[in-house]
N, C-alpha and C positions, 0 to 999 in steps of 0.2 A: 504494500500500500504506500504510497507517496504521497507525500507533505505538501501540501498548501501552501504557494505563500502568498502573503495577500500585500502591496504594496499600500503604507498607511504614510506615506511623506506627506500628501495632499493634507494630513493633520498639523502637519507641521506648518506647511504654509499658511493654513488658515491662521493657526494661531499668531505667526509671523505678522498676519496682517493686521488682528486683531490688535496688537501691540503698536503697533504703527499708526493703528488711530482709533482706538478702543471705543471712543464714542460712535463710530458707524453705525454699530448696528441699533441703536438708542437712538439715533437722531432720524433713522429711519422708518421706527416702529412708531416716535411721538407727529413724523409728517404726518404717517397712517393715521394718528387716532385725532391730527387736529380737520383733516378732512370726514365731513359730515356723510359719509356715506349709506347708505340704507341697508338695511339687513339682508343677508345673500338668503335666497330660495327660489322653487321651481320657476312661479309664476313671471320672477324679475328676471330670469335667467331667459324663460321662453321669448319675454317680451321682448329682452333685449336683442334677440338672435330676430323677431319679426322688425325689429328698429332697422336693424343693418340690411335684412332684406328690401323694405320701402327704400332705403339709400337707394341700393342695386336697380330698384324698377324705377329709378328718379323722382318719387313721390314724396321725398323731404330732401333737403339739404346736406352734403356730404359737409360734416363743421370742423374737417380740415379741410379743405379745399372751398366752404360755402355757393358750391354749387352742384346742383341737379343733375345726377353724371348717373347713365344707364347704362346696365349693364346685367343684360338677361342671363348668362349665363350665371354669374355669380347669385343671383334671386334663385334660380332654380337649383343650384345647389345649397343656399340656404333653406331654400323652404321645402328640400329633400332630407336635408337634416333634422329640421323641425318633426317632419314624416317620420322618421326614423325615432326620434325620441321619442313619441306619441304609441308609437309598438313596443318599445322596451320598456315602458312606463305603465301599459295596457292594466287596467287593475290595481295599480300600483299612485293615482293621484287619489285626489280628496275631489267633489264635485266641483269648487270652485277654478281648481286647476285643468279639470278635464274642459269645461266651458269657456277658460280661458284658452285652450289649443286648438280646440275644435273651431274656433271663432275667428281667433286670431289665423288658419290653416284655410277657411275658408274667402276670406276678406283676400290674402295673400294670394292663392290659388287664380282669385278671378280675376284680381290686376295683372297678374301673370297672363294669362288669356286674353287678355284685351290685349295687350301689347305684343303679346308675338302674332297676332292674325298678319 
């Protein structure tokens, strides 16, 4: 049987770096917690993926760029993804999550369709 060896330097370095400016990782956690951000779960997660997908079909504003920029393919593979989560999740939301994907899948779906005729 033969010995493992498992190379652990990358500890070293961390540490190295940690030393070199020990505040990082502290000044990085209090950005985190002076930005007001909202609580992470399904339904913001859903939404946020139909957010990017309206970018893609040009129905809001890209806010780097602040402009209307289409792009079908990218909508249809976010709103295949969308498709995709809604079966792995089958059973698995609460009613209000199920009505938020079905809703937001079908709103999505039809500007899809308008726009590639």
């Amino acid at each position: 049987m033969s010995d493992k060896k498992v190379d652990e330097s990358w500890k070293d370095k961390v540490e190295s770096e940690k030393e070199a400016d020990p505040g990082q990782v502290d000044d990085a956690s209090e950005d985190l917690d002076s930005k007001q951000l909202p609580p992470v779960n399904f339904s913001l997660f859903i939404t946020s993926l139909g957010m990017q997908a309206l970018m893609a079909l040009g129905e809001i504003e890209n806010p780097t760029t602040n402009k209307r920029e289409k792009d079908l393919g990218q909508a249809k593979y976010l709103i295949d993804n969308i498709v995709v989560l809604q079966e792995k999740t089958k059973g698995n939301l609460d009613k209000e999550e199920n009505e938020i994907i079905e809703q937001l899948l079908y709103e999505l779906r039809i500007k899809f369709l308008s726009f590639s005729k």
